[in-house]
N, C-alpha and C positions, 0 to 999 in steps of 0.2 A: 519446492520450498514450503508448499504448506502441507505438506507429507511432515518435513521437519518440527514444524509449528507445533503441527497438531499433535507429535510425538511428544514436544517437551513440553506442552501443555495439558498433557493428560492424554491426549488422544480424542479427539470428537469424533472421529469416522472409524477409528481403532479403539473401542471401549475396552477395557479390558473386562468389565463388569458380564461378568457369565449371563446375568438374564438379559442383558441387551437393552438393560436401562441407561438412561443419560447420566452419568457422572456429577452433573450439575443438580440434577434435578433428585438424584439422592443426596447432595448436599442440604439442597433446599426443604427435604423431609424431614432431617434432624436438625432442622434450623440455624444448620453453618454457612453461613456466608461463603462461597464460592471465592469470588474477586475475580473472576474471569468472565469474561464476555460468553453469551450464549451463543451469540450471531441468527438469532432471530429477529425480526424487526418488531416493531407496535405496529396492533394493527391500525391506528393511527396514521402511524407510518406508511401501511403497506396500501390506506385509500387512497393517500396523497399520491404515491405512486402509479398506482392503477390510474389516477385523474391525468394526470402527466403526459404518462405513457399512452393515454387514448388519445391526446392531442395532438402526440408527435407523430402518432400513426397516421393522421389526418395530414397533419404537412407534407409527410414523408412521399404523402400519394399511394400509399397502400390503401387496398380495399379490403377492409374491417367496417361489419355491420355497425358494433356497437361502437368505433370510432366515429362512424359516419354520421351518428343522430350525435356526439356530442360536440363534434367539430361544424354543425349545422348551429345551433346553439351559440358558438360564440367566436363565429367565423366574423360578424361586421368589428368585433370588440379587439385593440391593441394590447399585447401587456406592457404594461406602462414601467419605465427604465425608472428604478430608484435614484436619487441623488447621489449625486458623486459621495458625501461626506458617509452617508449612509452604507454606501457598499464599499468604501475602505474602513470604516470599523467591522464593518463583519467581517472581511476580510482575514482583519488583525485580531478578533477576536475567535477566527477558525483555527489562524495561524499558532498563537496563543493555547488552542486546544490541541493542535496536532503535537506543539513541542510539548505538553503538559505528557501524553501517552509514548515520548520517548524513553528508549532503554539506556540512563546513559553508564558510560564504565566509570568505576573508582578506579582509583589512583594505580594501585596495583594493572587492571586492566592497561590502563593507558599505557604508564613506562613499559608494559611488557608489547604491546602494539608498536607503539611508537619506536623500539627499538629495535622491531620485526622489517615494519620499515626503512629503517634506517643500512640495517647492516645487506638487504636485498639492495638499498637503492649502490650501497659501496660495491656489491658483488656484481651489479649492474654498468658501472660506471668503470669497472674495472676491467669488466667481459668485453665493454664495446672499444676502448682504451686499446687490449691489446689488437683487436678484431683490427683497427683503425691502421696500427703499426705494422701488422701483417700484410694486411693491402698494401700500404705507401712503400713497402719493401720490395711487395711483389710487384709493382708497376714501374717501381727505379730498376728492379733485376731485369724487366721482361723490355724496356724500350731504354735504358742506358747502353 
């Protein structure tokens, strides 16, 4: 699936770019806006991470050095559970972000789905239909 992705997105792992520079990032030289995600994190991002990740290695009961000095550190300390009201807006505010990043179809899309659907579910209902008569025949011929 993200062979396909990365296909009709350009290619992140398949560049086609002969010098084996990032697609993005010769966007970003002539100063055109991409609109595609890089899939790199901030590194921001990647300490919060790393802070995280040394904790769980500490709960997990693995032995990691540099888990071990920071799971000493804040081993007597709880993380304290947000309000209920609190973590159903975030929630509905992640929820709200996930639907914002969907692909959804136009009209055309749909009726052509939705018909695709439709005409499998009648070749379906119709397959098991005879399937059903064939047996109820076969078991009247075979014990009448």
């Amino acid at each position: 699936m993200s062979e396909e992705r990365a296909g009709r997105d350009g290619g992140a792992s398949g560049s086609k770019n002969p010098k084996g520079a990032d697609d993005n990032a010769a966007d970003a030289t002539r100063g055109v806006p991409s609109g595609k995600p890089t899939g790199k994190r901030p590194a921001r991002r990647r300490s919060e991470d790393a802070a995280s990740s040394a904790g769980k290695a500490v709960s997990s009961g693995k032995l990691d050095v540099d888990a071990g000095k920071a799971g000493k550190a804040t081993q007597g300390t709880k993380p304290r559970k947000e309000n209920i009201f609190k973590r159903l807006r975030r929630f509905l505010r992640e929820v709200m972000a996930e639907l914002r990043k969907v692909i959804w179809p136009n009209r055309k899309q749909m009726i052509t789905y939705t018909s695709v659907v439709l005409v499998f579910l009648a070749f379906m209902v119709t397959f098991i239909g005879l399937l059903d008569l064939a047996v109820i025949q076969g078991v009247t011929w075979l014990f009448d």
